[in-house]
FIBARO-10938 format. One record per residue (C-alpha): x, y, z. Coordinates in steps of 0.5 Angstrom, whole numbers, padded with zeros to 4 digits, always signed. Each point is the difference from the previous one (the first is absolute). Layout:
<rs>
XYZ ...
</rs>
This chain:
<rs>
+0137+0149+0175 -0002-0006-0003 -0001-0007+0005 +0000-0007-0002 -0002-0004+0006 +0000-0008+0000 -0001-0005+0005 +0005-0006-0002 +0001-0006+0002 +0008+0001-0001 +0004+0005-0003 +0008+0001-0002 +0004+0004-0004 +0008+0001-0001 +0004+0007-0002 +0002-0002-0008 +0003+0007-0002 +0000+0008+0002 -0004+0005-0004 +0003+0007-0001 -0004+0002+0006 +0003-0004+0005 +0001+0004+0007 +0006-0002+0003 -0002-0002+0007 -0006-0004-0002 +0003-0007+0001 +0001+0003+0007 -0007+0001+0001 -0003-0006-0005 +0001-0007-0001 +0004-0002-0006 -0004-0007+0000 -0006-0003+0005 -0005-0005-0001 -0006-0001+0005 -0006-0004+0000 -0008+0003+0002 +0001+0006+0000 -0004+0008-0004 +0004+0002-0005 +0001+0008-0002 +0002+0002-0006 +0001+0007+0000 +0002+0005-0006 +0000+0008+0003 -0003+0004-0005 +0001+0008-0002 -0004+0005+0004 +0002-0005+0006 +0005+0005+0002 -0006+0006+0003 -0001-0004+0005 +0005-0007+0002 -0003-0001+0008 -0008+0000-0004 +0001-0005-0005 +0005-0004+0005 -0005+0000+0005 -0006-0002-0005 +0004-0006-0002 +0002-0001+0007 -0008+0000+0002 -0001-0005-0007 +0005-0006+0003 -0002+0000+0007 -0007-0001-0002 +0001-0005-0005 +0005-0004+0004 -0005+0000+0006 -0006-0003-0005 +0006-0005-0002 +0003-0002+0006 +0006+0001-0001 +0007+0003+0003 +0004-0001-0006 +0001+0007-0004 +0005+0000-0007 +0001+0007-0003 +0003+0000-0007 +0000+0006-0004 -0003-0003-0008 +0001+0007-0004 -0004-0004-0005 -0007+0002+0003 +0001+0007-0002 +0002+0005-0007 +0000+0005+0005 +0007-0001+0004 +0001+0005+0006 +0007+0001+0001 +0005-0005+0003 +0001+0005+0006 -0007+0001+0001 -0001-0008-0001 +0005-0003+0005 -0002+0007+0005 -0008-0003-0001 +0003-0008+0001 +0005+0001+0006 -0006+0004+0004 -0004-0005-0002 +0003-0005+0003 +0003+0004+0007 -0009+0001+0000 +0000-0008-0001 +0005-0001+0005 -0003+0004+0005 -0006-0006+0001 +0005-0006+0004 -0005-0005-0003 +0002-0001-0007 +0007-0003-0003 +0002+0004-0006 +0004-0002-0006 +0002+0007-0004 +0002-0001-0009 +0006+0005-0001 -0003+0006-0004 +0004+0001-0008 +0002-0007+0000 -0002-0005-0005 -0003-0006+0003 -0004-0007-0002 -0005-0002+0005 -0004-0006+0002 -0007+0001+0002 -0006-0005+0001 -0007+0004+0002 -0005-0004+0004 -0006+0002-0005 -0006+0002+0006 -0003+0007-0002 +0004+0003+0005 +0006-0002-0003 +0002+0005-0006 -0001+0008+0001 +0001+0006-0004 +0001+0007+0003 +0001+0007-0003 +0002+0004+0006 +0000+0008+0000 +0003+0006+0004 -0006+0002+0004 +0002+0007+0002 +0000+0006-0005 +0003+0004+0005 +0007-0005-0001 +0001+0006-0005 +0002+0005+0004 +0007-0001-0001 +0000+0000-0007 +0000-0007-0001 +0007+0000+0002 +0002-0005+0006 +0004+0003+0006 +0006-0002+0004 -0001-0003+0006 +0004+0006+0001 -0005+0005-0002 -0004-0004+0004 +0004+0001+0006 +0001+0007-0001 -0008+0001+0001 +0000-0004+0006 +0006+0004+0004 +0001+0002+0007 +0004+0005+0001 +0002+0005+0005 +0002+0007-0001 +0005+0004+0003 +0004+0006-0001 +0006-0001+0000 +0005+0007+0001 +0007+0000-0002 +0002+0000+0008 -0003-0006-0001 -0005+0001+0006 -0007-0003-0002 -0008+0002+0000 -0006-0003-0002 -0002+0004-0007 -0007+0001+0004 +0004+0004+0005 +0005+0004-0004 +0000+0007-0002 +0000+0000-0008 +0001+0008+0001 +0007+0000-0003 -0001-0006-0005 -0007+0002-0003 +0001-0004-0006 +0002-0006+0004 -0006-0001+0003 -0002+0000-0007 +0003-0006-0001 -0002-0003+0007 -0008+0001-0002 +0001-0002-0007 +0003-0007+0002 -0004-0001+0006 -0006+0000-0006 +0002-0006-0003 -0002+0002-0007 +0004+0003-0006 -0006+0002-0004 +0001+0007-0003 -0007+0004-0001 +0003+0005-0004 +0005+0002-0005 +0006+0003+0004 +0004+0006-0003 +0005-0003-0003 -0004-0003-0006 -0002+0006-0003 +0007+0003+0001 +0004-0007-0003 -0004+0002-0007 +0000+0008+0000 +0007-0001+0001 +0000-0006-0006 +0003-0004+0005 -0004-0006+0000 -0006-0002-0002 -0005-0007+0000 +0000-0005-0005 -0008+0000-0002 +0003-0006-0004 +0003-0003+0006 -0002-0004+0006 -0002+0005+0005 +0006+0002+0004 +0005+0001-0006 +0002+0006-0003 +0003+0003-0005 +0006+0004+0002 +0003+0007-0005 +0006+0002-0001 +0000+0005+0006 -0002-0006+0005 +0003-0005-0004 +0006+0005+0001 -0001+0000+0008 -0001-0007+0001 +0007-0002-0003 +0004+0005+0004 -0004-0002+0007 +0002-0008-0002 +0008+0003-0002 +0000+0004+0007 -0003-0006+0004 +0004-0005-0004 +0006+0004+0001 +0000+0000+0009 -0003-0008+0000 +0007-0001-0005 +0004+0004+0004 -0003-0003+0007 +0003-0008-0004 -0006-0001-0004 +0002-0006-0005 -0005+0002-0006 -0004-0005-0002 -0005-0001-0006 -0006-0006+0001 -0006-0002-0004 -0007+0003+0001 -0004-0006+0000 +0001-0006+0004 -0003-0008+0001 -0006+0000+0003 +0001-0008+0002 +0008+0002+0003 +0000-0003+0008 +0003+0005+0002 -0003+0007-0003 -0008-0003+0001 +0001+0000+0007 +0004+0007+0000 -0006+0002-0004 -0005-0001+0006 +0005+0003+0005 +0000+0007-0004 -0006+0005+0001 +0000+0002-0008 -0006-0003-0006 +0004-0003-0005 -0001+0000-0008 -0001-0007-0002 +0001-0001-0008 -0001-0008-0003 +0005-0002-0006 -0002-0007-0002 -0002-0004+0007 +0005+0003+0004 -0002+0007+0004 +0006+0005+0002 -0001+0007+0004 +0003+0006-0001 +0004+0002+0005 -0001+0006+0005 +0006+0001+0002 +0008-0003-0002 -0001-0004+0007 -0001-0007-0004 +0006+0001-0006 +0005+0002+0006 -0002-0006+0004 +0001-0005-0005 +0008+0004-0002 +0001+0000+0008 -0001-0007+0000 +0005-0002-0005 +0005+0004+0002 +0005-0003+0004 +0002+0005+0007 +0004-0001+0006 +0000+0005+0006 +0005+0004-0003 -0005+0003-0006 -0005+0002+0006 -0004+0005+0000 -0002-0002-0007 -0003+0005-0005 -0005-0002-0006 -0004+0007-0003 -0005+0000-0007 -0003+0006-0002 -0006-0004-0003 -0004+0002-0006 -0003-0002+0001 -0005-0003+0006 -0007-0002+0000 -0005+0001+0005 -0007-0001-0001 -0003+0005+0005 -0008+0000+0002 -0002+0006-0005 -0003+0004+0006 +0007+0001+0002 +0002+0002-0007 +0002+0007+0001 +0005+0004-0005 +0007-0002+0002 -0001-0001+0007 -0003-0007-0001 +0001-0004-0007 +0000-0006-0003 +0007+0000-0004 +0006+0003+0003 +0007+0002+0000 +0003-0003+0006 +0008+0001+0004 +0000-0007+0003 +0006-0001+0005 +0001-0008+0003 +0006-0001+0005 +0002-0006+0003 +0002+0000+0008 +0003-0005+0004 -0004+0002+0006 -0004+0004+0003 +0005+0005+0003 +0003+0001-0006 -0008+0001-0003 -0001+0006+0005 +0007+0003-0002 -0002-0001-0008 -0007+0003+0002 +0002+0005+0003 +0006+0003-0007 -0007+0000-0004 -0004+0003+0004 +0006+0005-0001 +0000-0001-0007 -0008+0001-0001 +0000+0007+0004 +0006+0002-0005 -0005-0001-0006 -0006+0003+0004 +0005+0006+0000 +0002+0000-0007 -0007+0000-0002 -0002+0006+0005 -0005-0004+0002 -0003+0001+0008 -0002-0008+0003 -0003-0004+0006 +0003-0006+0003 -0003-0005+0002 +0003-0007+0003 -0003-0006+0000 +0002-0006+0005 -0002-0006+0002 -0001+0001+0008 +0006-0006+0002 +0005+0003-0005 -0001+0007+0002 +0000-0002+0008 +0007-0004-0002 +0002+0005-0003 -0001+0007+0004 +0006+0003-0002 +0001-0001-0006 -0008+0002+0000 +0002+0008+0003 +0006-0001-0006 -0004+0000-0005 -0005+0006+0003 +0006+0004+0001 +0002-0001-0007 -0006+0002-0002 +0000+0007+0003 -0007+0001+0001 -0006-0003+0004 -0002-0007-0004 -0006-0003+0001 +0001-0006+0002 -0004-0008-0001 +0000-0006+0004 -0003-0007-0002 -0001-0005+0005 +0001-0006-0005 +0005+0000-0007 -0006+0000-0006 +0007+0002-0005 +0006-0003-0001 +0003+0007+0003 +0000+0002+0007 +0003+0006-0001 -0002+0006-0005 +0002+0007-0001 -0004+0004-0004 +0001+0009-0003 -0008+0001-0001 -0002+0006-0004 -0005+0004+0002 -0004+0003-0007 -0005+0006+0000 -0006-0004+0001 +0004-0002+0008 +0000-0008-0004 +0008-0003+0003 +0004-0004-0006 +0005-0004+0001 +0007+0001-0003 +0006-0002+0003 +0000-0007+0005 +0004-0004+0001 -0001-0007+0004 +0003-0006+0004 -0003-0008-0003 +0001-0005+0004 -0003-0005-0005 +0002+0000-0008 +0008-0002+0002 -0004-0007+0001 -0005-0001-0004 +0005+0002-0006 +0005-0004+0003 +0005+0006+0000 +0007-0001+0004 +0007+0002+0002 +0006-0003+0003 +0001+0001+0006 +0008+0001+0003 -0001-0007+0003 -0002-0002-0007 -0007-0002+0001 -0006+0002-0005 -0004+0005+0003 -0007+0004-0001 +0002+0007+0000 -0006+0005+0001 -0002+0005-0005 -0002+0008+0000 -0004+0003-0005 +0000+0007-0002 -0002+0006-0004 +0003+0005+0002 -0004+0004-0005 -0006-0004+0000 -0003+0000-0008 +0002+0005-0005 -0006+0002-0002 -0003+0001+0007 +0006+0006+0002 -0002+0003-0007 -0008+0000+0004 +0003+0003+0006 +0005+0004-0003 -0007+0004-0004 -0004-0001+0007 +0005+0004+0003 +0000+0005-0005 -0008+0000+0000 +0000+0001+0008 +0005+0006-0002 -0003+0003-0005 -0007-0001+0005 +0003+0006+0005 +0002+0005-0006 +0007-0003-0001 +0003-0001-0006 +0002-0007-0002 +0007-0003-0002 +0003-0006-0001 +0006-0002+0003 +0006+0004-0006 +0002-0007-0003 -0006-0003+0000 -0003+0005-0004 -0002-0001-0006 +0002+0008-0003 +0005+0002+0003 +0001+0007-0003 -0004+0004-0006 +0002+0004-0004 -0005+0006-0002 +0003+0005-0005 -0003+0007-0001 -0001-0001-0007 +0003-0005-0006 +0005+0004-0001 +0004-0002+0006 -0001-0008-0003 +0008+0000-0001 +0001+0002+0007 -0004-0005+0003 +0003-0006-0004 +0006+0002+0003 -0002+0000+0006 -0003-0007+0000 +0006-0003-0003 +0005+0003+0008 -0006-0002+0004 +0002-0007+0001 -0007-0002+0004 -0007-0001-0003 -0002+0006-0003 -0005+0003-0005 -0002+0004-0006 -0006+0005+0000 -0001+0001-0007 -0008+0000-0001 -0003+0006-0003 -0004+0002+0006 +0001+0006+0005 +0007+0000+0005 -0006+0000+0005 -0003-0006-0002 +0006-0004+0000 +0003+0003+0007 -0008-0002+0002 +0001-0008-0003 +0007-0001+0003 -0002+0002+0007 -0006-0005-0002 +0005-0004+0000 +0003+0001+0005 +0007+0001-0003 +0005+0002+0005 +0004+0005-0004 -0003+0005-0006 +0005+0004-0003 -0002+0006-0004 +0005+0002-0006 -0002+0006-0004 +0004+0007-0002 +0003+0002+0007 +0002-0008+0002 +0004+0000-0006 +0004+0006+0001 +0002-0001+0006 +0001-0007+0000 -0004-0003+0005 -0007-0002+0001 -0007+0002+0003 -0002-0006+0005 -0006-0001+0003 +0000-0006+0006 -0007-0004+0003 +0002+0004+0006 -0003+0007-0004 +0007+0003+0000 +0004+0003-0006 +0007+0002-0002 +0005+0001-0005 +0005-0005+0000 +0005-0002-0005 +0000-0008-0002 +0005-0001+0004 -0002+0002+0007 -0006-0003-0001 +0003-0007-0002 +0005+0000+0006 -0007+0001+0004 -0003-0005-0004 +0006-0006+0002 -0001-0001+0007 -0008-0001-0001 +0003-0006-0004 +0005-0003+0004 -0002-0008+0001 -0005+0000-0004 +0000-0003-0007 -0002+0003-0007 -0004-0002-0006 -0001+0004-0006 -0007+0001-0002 -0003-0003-0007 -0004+0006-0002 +0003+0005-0006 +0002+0006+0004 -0004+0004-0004 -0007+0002+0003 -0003+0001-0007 +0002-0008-0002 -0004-0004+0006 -0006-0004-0001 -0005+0002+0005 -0001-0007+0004 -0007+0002+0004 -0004+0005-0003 
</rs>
């Protein structure tokens, strides 16, 4: 930061103009014209590098005026942002953030009267010096802590900030709603939830070693990491690619048919909109910030602001409530510290279902919370993934509200973990959470769904009641999947964990990438198996490499392809085929049969082709 602070005899300035990076709230913080007689004048311009430390160079600064206004006897102090004293201008974020803290430390000291300049205006000024040796002083100011590093050079939310100093108690909470302390419970049939207790009561996310999921993601050429990317972005194959898109068809279609409204809105945002620069100080995520021009914008991490500003415009009585807005993101942004970068577990561009519903009340948020938490068990349960609940309450909302408290543990069916807060650090104050518990006993969020009690008024969201008055709804926010790439993380943890105790791994049937091989005996049955390809209305491929039969049932079980059909001389004569499941069976079937088995495995699930040639012997090999 570069200061100029002069001892005036007078000084004035009046508001002529705005810049191009004018906050929208300055002039309710500043004066748009002021004039005082003696008095020191701090000319200020915030400087890049400021941002890695704000509170040591506002406290340098702080520590300059006071002692040079006690040596000129005076108790008139003018803040004027001048961005002439500097070519290296931090951004107008960091700038107004460095400004207003300045000015509440100022503010702090009863003794001084303070005339603040608005920042990202131009302004003509009037100044006369007093010209004594103590009147015109120049001051380069640095951060004085290397350690303001340790996040990344990223600035925190005040959020985030407030997560890390959280109270909480925990509880376990049964489905016959009776509740134990979580020191005192017998984790005995729920192992795994007591995984998830000690991994949050640790308070860190940082992962120490790879969890398994990595290793299988790129055998199976499922996905890999960008090394020409940011970390945290991957690059997906046809096989994961193929996955994703079907996850993101069978979420979207439960949200739809629960009344989701599908929505598309864009992926980067205004830094200086009022209302989203207080909404980004009340969400616990680091942003990635990008500078065009003066003007900064952030990309998003979640669908909440484009939802917000469409629900603001929209015009809603009682009748249309509950009201359901749904974006399957791509995608969203979040710059994640890169010890807690983990595979698909935690990354920093994802693909989030994001669903915002507008309530009248909080009667009707309660009985709309309790529909998606249905929902969510739904999607846990057409991805076969096993989870533990844990429910979050600000302690008067939970108090208030006991029976729908017991509701919501009877819903679940199973022992939660429960968290109580004292105070309301978030703009929730209730949160469900499906935590997935991998093979390195580390929890990830999926699904959740939440109660906001704030974002309706800061957006200034309304509906009319039945007496025709505006009114602030209240607002759920859900996923009820959680992030797309994360199910895929939990999905191989699964299979790890299962493989881990001797089993043998396997998708869920419409998620499997193969759904069935053909394996001839030899290149004379070629015909055969075409004409077996084109009945089989289901992803299915031709092995018709020039290596043994034994091999290639070895890469398919590899593969873990639920079904292996054999065909050679006998299948062919007797009109059926040998097929080989993941359970170690085999049976002669006839393709028939063995569709009707298919069928139900099916049923309520989507279908996607593979974008791969069916024949082995024309893929690319994508991980060598």
């Amino acid at each position: 930061m570069r200061v100029l602070l002069i001892h005036a005899d007078r000084f004035s300035f009046r508001v002529t103009g705005e810049t191009s990076v004018a906050m929208p709230n300055e002039l309710q913080k500043a004066s748009r014209e002021g004039e005082v007689g003696e008095s020191l004048v701090v000319f200020i311009a915030a400087e890049k590098g400021d941002e890695a430390d704000v509170d040591s160079v506002v406290n340098q600064v702080l520590k300059e005026i006071l002692s040079l206004a006690d040596q000129v006897g005076t108790d008139h102090l003018v803040l004027y942002p001048y961005a002439h004293l500097s070519s290296r201008l931090s951004s107008p974020r960091v700038a107004v953030q460095l400004f207003d803290k300045l000015c509440q430390q100022l503010q702090s000291h009863d003794q001084f009267k303070i005339l603040r300049a608005p920042f990202g205006y131009y302004k003509a000024f009037e100044i006369a010096c007093k010209g004594h040796p103590l009147s015109e002083l120049a001051k380069t100011i640095t951060p004085s802590r290397s350690e303001a590093k340790s996040t990344e050079g990223v600035e925190e939310s005040q959020a985030l900030r407030a997560e890390k100093a959280l109270k909480s108690e925990w509880i376990i909470m049964t489905p016959e709603g009776e509740q134990v302390s979580a020191e005192d419970y017998s984790f005995v049939t729920r192992p795994t939830l007591k995984q998830l207790y000690r991994y949050e009561k640790s308070g860190t996310r940082v992962s120490d070693q790879a969890p398994p999921h990595i290793e299988l993601m790129r055998r199976m050429e499922l996905v890999d990491y960008e090394p020409g990317a940011d970390p945290g972005n991957f690059r997906w194959y046809p096989k994961g690619q193929l996955m994703k898109r079907l996850a993101e068809t069978y979420v979207s279609g439960l949200v739809i048919a629960h009344g989701g409204m599908q929505v598309e809105t864009p992926i980067m945002y205004d830094y200086q909109h009022p209302g989203l620069n207080l909404y980004l100080q009340r969400f616990p995520a680091r942003q990635y910030v990008l500078l065009s021009g003066q003007k900064e914008y952030f990309l998003r991490f979640a669908a909440c602001f484009g939802q917000y500003l469409i629900q603001h415009d929209m015009q809603i009585s009682y009748h249309h409530l509950p009201s359901k807005l749904y974006e399957l993101t791509h995608y969203a942004f979040r710059r994640e510290q890169s010890g807690e970068l983990a595979g698909l577990k935690r990354l920093r561009t994802f693909t989030m279902p994001d669903l915002h519903t507008l309530v009248k009340d909080v009667e009707q948020a309660k009985e709309e919370f309790l529909r998606q938490t249905d929902l969510a068990i739904q999607c846990m349960e057409g991805f076969e993934l096993d989870y533990e609940v844990a429910i979050r309450f600000v302690r008067n909302f939970a108090d208030q509200n006991k029976p729908f408290v017991e509701r919501l543990a009877s819903c679940c069916g199973r022992p939660a973990l429960m968290e109580l807060w004292d105070e309301r650090s978030f703009y929730f104050v209730a949160k469900l959470e499906f935590n997935f518990i991998d093979a390195l006993n580390k929890a990830a969020c999926l699904s959740t769904v939440q109660i906001d009690v704030e974002n309706t008024e800061r957006f200034d969201i309304t509906y009319v009641d039945k007496n025709g008055e505006k009114q602030h709804p209240l607002l759920l926010h859900a996923s009820i999947s959680g992030s797309i790439d994360r199910l895929v993380y939990a999905i191989l943890e699964t299979q790890s964990m299962r493989m881990s105790k001797g089993q043998k791994a396997e998708f869920p049937f419409w998620l499997a990438p193969i759904q069935l091989r053909l394996v001839p005996v030899s290149e004379k049955f070629d015909d055969a198996c075409k004409r077996v390809l084109e009945n089989v209305p289901y992803r299915i491929d031709y092995d018709d490499r020039n290596i043994t039969m034994g091999r290639k049932i070895r890469d398919a079980e590899k593969e873990w392809i639920p079904y292996i059909l054999v065909l050679g001389a006998k299948e062919v004569a007797d009109q059926c085929l040998n097929v080989r499941t993941r359970d170690g069976a085999q049976r002669k079937m006839p393709l028939s049969e063995l569709l009707a088995e298919i069928e139900p495995r099916m049923k309520g699930k989507p279908y996607l082709d593979l974008s791969l040639p069916r024949c082995l012997s024309q893929r690319p090999i994508f991980v060598g």
